[in-house]
N, C-alpha and C positions, 0 to 999 in steps of 0.2 A: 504494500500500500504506500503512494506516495505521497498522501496528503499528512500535512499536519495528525497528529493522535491529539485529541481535546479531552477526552477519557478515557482513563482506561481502568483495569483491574487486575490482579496477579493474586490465585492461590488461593480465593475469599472462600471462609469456611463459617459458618452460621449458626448456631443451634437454638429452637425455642422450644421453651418450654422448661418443667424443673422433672428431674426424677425418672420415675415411668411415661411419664407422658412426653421424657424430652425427644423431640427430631429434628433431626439432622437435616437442615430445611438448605443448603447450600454445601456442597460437596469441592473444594478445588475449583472456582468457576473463575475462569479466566478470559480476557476481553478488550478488544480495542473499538474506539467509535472517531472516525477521526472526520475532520472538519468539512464541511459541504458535503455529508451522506447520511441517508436516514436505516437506520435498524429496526427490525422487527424481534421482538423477544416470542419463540411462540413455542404452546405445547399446554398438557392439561392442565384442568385447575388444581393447584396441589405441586407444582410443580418446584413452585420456585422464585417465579418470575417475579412478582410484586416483591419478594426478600429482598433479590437483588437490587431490584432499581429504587428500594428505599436504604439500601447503601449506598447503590451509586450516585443518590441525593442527594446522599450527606447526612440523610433523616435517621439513620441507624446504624451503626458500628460493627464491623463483622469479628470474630473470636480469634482469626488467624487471616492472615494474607493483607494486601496493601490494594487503596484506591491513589490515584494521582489524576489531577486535572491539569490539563497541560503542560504532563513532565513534573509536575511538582506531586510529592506525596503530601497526602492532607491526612491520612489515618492518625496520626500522632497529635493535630490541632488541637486548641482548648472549645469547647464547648461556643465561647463567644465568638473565637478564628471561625469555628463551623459555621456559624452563623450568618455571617457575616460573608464569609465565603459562600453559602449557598442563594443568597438571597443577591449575589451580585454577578453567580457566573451561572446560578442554574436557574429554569422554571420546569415547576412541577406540575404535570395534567393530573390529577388523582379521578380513579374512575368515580367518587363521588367528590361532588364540587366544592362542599365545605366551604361556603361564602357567609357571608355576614348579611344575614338573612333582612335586617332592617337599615340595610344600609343598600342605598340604590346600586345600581349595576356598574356607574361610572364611580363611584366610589368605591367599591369592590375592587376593580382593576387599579385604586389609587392606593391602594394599602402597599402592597411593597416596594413602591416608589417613595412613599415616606418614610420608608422601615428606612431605605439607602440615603434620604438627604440631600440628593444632588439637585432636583428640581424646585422651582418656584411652583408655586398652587398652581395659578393659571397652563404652565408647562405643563404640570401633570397632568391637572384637567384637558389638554389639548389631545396630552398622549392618549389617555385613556379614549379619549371619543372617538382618534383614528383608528384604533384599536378594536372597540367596539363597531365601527364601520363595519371594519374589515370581515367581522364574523354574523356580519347582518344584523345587527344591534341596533345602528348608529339612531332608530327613531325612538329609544328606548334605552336612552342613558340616566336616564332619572325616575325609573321605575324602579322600588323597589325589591330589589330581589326575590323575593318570598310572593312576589305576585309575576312572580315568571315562569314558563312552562318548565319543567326538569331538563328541556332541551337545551330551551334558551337560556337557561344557568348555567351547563357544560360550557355553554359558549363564552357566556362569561367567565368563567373560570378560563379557559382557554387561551382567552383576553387576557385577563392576569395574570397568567403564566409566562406570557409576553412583554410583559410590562417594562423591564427593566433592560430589554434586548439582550437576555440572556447569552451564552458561549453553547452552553447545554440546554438540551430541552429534553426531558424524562417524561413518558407518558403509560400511563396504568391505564389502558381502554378507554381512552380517548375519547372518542368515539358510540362506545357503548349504550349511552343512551338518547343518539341522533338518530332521527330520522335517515334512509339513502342520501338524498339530498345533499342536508345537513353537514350528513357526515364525509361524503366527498366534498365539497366547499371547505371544511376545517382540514380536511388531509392534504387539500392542496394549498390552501393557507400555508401549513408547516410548512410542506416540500419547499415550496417556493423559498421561503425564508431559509431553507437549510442551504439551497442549492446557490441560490442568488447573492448572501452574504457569508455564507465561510461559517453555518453554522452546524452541531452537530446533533442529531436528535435519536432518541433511543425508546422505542415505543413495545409494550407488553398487548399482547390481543390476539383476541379468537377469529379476528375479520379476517376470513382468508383473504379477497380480494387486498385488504389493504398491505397487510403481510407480502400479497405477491408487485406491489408496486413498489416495495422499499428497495434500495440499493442488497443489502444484505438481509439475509434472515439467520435467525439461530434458534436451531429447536433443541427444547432443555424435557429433561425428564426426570425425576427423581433427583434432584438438586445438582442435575450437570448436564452442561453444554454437550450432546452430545454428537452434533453436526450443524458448522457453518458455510452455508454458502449463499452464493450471489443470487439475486433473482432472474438476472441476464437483462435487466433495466440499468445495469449503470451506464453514468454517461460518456462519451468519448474523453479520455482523460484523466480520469476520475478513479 
């Protein structure tokens, strides 16, 4: 691979649970995602995949092996490094959208642009409304959350995830509770974003269709990678 590695993984080993009940939820899972190409995580449910990509989030710590975002190892950080780090190089899709149910949908997308500091209100308000545009929102930025379809909350979440023009973009089923439609207009959203600006995105899901338009797929089974290959979509170069 000749692009840039944006993330990657080495050797990550997982266990939840305590006692009898503990399992062994990530086995050796090792992994590159590099810059201008989108992944597919795929395989049953039980497998793995949400483990991993809420490590490779930053959102959970694995028991053995190393994460690095751009060459840099981050597993060792302090709690606030993580933080901080994640909120300025990743966005998170979570397959439930987790918004702040009384607060409108342009404010929702405005929450981790505050968490960073870098924007003036007006800015951020701008950002978020191009934002929200983009995923079909745009006449429904001062709707409260909680009065919007389950779909059009994904979406805002989506938006969100966006917010900050992340490095990484991690996605837990995306998609899962779009409409066709919907859900092709937000997968091409990403793409675009992935391919257009140097970005790299890592997505978990049962969408075959969408699985067979990423750059790479990797199917996991019983907490390991146990075959990666191309879809035969990548692009000249690339």
């Amino acid at each position: 691979m000749n692009s840039e590695v944006c993330l990657s993984c080495a050797a990550i080993e997982r266990y939840l649970g305590e006692e009898e009940e503990r399992v062994h939820a990530l086995r050796g899972v090792s992994l590159e995602v590099e810059a201008g190409s989108v992944h597919a995580v795929v395989g049953p449910s039980g497998c793995g995949k949400s483990s991993l990509l809420y490590i490779l989030g930053l959102l959970d710590s694995p028991d053995a092996g190393r994460v690095s975002i751009e060459s840099e190892p981050v597993s060792h950080l302090s709690d606030d490094e993580l933080a901080h780090k994640r909120n300025r190089l990743i966005g998170f899709i979570f397959q439930f959208h987790f918004l702040m149910e009384d607060f409108t949908a342009q404010e929702n997308v405005m929450i981790p642009m505050r968490k960073l500091g870098q924007l003036a209100d007006a800015q951020m308000r701008d950002r978020a409304a191009e934002l929200l545009g983009a995923v079909g929102l745009g006449d429904k930025l001062r709707r409260l959350s909680r009065h919007l379809s389950g779909g059009e909350q994904q979406r805002v979440a989506i938006a969100r995830a966006l917010a900050n023009d992340p490095k990484v973009i991690l996605a837990d089923e995306p998609t899962g509770n779009l409409d066709t439609a919907n859900s092709e207009r937000a997968f091409e959203l990403l793409q675009n974003l992935v391919h257009d600006r140097g970005k790299a995105l890592l997505l978990a899901t049962h969408n075959t269709a969408i699985a067979k338009a990423c750059d790479w797929i990797h199917e996991m089974r019983d907490g390991r990678i146990i075959a990666s290959h191309t879809s035969g979509r990548r692009r000249p170069g690339s």
